[in-house]
N, C-alpha and C positions, 0 to 999 in steps of 0.2 A: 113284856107287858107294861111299858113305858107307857105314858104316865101314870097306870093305874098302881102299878109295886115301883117302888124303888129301891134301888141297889145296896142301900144301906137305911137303918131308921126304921124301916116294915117288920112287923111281928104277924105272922099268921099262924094257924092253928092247920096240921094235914091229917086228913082224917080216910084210910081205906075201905073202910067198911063200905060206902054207897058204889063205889064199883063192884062189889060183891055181889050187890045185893040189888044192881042193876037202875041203878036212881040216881044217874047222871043225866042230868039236863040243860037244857038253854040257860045261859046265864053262871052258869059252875065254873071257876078256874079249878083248873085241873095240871097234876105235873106229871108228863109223860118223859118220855125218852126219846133223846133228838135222833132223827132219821139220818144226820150227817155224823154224829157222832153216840154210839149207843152207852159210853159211858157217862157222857151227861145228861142232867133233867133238867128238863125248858118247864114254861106255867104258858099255859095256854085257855083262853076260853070257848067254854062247848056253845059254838052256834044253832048247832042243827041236830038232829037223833035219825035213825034208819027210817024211810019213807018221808024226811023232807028233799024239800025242791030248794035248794040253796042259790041265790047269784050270788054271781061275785065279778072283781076286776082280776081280771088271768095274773097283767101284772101295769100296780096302779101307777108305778114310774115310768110309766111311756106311752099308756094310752089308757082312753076311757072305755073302751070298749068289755063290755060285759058280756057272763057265757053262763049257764046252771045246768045243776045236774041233781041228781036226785041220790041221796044218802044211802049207800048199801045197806043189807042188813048187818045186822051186828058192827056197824059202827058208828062213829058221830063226826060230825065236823067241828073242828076248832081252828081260831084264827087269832092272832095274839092284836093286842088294842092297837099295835103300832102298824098300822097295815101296810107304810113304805118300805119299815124294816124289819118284816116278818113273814119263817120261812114255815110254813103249816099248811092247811089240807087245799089252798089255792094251789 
Protein backbone atom coordinates (compact mmCIF):
# COMPACT_ATOMS: atom_id res chain seq x y z
CA UNK A 1 0.00 0.00 0.00
CA UNK A 2 3.13 2.11 -0.84
CA UNK A 3 2.72 5.25 -0.78
CA UNK A 4 -0.44 5.53 0.93
CA UNK A 5 0.83 3.44 4.59
CA UNK A 6 4.29 3.27 5.32
CA UNK A 7 6.30 0.81 6.82
CA UNK A 8 7.07 2.53 9.99
CA UNK A 9 5.51 6.04 11.47
CA UNK A 10 1.56 4.87 10.32
CA UNK A 11 -0.96 4.36 13.18
CA UNK A 12 -4.34 3.00 12.00
CA UNK A 13 -7.34 1.98 13.76
CA UNK A 14 -8.84 -2.09 12.48
CA UNK A 15 -12.11 -2.40 12.95
CA UNK A 16 -14.21 -6.15 12.07
CA UNK A 17 -17.41 -5.45 12.50
CA UNK A 18 -18.22 -3.80 8.73
CA UNK A 19 -17.34 -7.17 7.14
CA UNK A 20 -19.97 -8.61 9.37
CA UNK A 21 -22.22 -6.58 8.65
CA UNK A 22 -21.60 -6.44 5.02
CA UNK A 23 -20.54 -2.57 4.51
CA UNK A 24 -17.41 -2.96 2.76
CA UNK A 25 -16.91 -0.72 0.00
CA UNK A 26 -14.96 1.26 -2.85
CA UNK A 27 -12.42 3.17 -1.19
CA UNK A 28 -12.09 0.87 2.27
CA UNK A 29 -8.38 -0.58 2.93
CA UNK A 30 -8.92 -3.65 4.18
CA UNK A 31 -6.51 -6.52 5.68
CA UNK A 32 -6.85 -9.87 4.19
CA UNK A 33 -4.68 -12.89 4.03
CA UNK A 34 -2.03 -13.19 1.26
CA UNK A 35 -2.93 -15.87 -1.35
CA UNK A 36 0.97 -16.80 -1.47
CA UNK A 37 1.25 -17.08 2.12
CA UNK A 38 -1.95 -17.61 4.44
CA UNK A 39 -0.04 -16.84 7.50
CA UNK A 40 0.37 -13.17 6.59
CA UNK A 41 -1.98 -10.16 6.27
CA UNK A 42 -1.42 -7.82 3.36
CA UNK A 43 -3.84 -4.15 3.37
CA UNK A 44 -5.40 -3.76 0.37
CA UNK A 45 -8.04 -1.43 -1.17
CA UNK A 46 -11.70 -2.42 -2.27
CA UNK A 47 -12.10 -1.20 -5.73
CA UNK A 48 -15.17 -2.78 -6.83
CA UNK A 49 -18.39 -5.02 -4.96
CA UNK A 50 -20.33 -8.03 -6.71
CA UNK A 51 -21.97 -6.80 -9.99
CA UNK A 52 -19.20 -4.16 -10.95
CA UNK A 53 -17.45 -4.28 -14.37
CA UNK A 54 -13.82 -3.70 -13.20
CA UNK A 55 -10.77 -2.85 -16.00
CA UNK A 56 -7.81 -3.33 -15.35
CA UNK A 57 -3.94 -3.81 -16.63
CA UNK A 58 -3.49 -7.93 -16.61
CA UNK A 59 0.09 -6.83 -15.96
CA UNK A 60 1.15 -3.09 -16.02
CA UNK A 61 5.02 -4.03 -16.33
CA UNK A 62 5.00 -5.09 -19.79
CA UNK A 63 2.19 -3.90 -21.38
CA UNK A 64 -0.85 -1.51 -21.76
CA UNK A 65 -3.12 -3.63 -22.64
CA UNK A 66 -6.34 -3.74 -20.71
CA UNK A 67 -9.23 -6.71 -20.00
CA UNK A 68 -12.60 -6.54 -17.43
CA UNK A 69 -14.62 -8.60 -15.87
CA UNK A 70 -17.36 -8.25 -13.92
CA UNK A 71 -17.25 -8.89 -9.90
CA UNK A 72 -18.83 -12.31 -8.63
CA UNK A 73 -21.26 -12.45 -6.23
CA UNK A 74 -20.08 -12.29 -2.70
CA UNK A 75 -17.01 -10.88 -3.36
CA UNK A 76 -15.13 -7.61 -4.15
CA UNK A 77 -12.06 -6.50 -5.94
CA UNK A 78 -8.92 -5.02 -4.33
CA UNK A 79 -5.85 -3.76 -5.76
CA UNK A 80 -3.15 -2.32 -3.51
CA UNK A 81 -2.15 1.65 -4.51
CA UNK A 82 1.37 0.30 -5.82
CA UNK A 83 -0.06 -1.35 -9.02
CA UNK A 84 3.87 -2.26 -10.38
CA UNK A 85 4.29 -4.06 -7.09
CA UNK A 86 1.05 -5.46 -6.26
CA UNK A 87 -0.16 -9.04 -6.17
CA UNK A 88 -4.26 -8.75 -5.62
CA UNK A 89 -7.36 -9.64 -7.63
CA UNK A 90 -5.43 -8.57 -11.26
Amino acid sequence: MLPTLNFSGDIFLVEKLSHRLGRVGPGNVILVRSPKNPMETITKRVLGVEGDTMGFLADPSRSDLSTSLVVPKGHVWIQGDNIYSSNDSR
